[in-house]
C-alpha positions as CSV (number, residue, x, y, z in Angstrom):
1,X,2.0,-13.7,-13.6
2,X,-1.0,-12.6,-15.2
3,X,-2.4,-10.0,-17.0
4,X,-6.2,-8.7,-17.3
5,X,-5.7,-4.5,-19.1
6,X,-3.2,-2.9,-17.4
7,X,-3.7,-5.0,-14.2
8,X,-0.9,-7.2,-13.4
9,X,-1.2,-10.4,-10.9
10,X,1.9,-11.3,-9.3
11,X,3.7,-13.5,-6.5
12,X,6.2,-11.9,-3.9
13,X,8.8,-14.0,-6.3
14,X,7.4,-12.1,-9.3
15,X,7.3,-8.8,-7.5
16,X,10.4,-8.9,-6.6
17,X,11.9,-9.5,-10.2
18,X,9.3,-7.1,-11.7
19,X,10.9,-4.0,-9.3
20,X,14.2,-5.2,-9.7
21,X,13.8,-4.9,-13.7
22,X,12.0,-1.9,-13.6
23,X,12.9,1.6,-14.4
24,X,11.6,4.7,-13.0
25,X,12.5,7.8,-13.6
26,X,10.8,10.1,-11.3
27,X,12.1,10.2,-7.5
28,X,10.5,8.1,-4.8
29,X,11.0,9.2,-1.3
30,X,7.8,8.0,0.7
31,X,6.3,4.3,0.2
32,X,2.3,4.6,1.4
33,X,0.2,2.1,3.5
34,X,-3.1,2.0,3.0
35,X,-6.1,-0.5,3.9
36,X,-9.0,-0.5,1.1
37,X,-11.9,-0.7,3.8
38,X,-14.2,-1.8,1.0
39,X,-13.3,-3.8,-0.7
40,X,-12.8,-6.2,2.0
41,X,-12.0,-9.9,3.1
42,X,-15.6,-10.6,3.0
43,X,-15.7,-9.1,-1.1
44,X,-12.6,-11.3,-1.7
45,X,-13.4,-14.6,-3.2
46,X,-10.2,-15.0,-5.5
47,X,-11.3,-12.3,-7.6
48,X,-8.9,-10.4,-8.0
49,X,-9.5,-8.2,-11.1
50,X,-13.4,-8.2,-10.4
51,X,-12.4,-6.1,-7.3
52,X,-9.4,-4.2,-9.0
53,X,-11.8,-3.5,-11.7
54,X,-14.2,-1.8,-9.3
55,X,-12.0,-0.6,-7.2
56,X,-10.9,1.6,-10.6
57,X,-14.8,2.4,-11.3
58,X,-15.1,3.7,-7.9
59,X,-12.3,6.0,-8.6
60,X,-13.3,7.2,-11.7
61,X,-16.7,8.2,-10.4
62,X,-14.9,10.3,-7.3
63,X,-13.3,12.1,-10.5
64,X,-9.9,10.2,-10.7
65,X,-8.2,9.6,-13.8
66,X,-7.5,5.9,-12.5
67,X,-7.2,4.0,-10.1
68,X,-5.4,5.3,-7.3
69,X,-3.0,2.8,-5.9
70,X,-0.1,1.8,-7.7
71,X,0.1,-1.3,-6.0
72,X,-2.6,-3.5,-4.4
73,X,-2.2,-6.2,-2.0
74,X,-4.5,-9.6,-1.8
75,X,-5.5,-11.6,1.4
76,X,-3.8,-14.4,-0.4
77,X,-1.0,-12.4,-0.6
78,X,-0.8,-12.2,-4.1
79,X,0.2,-8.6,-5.4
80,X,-1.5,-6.6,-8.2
81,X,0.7,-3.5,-10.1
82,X,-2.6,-1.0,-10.7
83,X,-1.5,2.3,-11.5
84,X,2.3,2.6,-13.0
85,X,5.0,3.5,-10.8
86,X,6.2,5.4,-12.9
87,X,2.7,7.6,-12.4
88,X,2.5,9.8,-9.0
89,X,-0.6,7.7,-6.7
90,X,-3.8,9.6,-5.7
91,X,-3.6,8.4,-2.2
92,X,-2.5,11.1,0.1
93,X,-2.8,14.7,-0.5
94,X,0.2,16.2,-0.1
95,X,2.5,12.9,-0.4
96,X,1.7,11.8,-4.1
97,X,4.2,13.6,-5.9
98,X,7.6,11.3,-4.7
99,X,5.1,8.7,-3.3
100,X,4.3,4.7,-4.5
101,X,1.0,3.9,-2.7
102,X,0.3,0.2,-1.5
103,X,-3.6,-0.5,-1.0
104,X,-3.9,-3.4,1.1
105,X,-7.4,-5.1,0.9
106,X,-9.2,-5.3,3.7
107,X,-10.9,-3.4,6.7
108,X,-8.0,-3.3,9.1
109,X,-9.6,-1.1,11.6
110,X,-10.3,-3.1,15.6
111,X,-13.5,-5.2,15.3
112,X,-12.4,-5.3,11.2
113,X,-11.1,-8.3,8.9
114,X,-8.0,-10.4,10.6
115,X,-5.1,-10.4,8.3
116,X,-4.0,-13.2,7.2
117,X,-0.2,-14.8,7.5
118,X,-0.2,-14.8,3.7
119,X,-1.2,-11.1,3.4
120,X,1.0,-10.0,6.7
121,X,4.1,-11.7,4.9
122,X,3.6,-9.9,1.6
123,X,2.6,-6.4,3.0
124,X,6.2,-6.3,5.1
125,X,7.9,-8.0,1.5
126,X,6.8,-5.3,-0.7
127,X,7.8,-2.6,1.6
128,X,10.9,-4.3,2.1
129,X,11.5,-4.4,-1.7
130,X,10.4,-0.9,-2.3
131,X,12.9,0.4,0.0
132,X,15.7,-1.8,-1.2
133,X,14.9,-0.6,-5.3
134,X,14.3,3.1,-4.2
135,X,17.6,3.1,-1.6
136,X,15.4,3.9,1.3
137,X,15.9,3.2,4.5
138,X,13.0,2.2,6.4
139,X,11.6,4.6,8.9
140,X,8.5,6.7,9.6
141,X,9.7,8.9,7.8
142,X,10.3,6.8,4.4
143,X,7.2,4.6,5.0
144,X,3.7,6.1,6.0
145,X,0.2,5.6,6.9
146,X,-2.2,7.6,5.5
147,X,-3.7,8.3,9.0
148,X,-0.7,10.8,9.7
149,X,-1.5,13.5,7.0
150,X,-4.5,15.8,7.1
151,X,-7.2,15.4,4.5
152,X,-7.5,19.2,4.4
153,X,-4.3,20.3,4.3
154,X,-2.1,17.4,3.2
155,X,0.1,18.5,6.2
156,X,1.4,15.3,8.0
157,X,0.1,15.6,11.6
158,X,1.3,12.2,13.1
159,X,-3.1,11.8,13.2
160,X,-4.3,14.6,14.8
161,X,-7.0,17.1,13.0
162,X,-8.7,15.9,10.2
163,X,-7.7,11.8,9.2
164,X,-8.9,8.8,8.2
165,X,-8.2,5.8,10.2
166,X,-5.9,4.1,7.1
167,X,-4.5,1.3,7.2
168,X,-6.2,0.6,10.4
169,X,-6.5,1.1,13.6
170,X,-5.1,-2.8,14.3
171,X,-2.6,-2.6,11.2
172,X,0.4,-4.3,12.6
173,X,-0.6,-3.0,16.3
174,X,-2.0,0.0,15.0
175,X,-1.9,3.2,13.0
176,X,0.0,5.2,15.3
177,X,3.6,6.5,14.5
178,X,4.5,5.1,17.5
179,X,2.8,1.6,16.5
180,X,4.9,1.7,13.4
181,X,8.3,2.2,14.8
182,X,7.6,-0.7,17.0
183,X,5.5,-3.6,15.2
184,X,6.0,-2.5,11.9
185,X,9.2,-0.7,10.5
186,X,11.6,-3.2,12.4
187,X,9.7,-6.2,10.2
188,X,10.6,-4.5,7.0
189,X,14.3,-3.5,8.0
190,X,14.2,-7.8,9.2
191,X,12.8,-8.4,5.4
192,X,15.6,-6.1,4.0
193,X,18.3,-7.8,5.4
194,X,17.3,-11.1,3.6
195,X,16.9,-9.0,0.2
């Protein structure tokens, strides 16, 4: 593990001990998946709190008290704790409040960055883990994508009316609800079961 400020580096072994240990009072009932768009795999050159650190800048200047994510996710697959769980994210409007968001660096959009194995295996972990700590089961409706909810409104609208393409448009076959329940949620349930 190590520390740089409030930043936290971690392994998925790490992570895992670092939920498990944690406490957290307020309620968690959504777990969000994001892709950072920039930063990405070309900005990544094992510098992990250079980008965290400008990652926070960046948020500060859109007016942010912090960073937004609470958790960020490396193409190493290394995992960084940002913002405190404990703290609501400033992800998705109208999710934050009972939300943990989970920024995953890269541009995972078609024609983007390629994920690697590494960061693959330690998005599906952390979700996995997540659900396990916070007794949720995995589901669309437990874990999102920021594509489904309405920038205006902060309605979830499955990706119709106003989005952005987060966490990709080839995140684990896509940003659709539909590409979820298929390539994605049954991964995490597979990773729960070994938890």
């Amino acid at each position: 593990m190590q520390r740089k400020g409030k930043f936290i580096l971690m392994t998925r072994e790490e992570f895992k001990n670092f939920i498990n240990n944690l406490k957290i009072n307020r309620k968690i009932t959504l777990i969000q998946n994001h892709h950072t768009y920039i930063p990405n795999y070309k900005h990544f050159k094992n510098n992990h709190f250079v980008l965290l650190e400008g990652m926070e800048r960046s948020h500060l200047e859109r007016g942010f008290e912090e960073i937004g994510q609470n958790i960020t996710i490396f193409p190493d697959g290394l995992i960084a704790i940002c913002r405190p769980l404990e703290e609501a994210p400033a992800c998705i409007k109208g999710a934050n409040s009972t939300g943990i968001c989970i920024e995953s660096v890269g541009n995972f959009d078609v024609g983007g960055d390629k994920m690697s194995e590494e960061q693959k295996k330690t998005i599906v972990f952390v979700n996995a883990v997540l659900c396990k700590k916070f007794k949720l089961i995995p589901s669309i409706n437990t874990i999102v994508y920021h594509h489904w909810y309405d920038l205006n409104t902060g309605k979830r609208t499955n990706g119709t009316g106003s989005t952005k393409s987060c966490p990709g448009t080839n995140f684990f076959g896509g940003n659709t609800v539909e590409a979820a329940n298929r390539k994605f949620i049954p991964l995490v349930l597979e990773e729960l079961k070994k938890l």
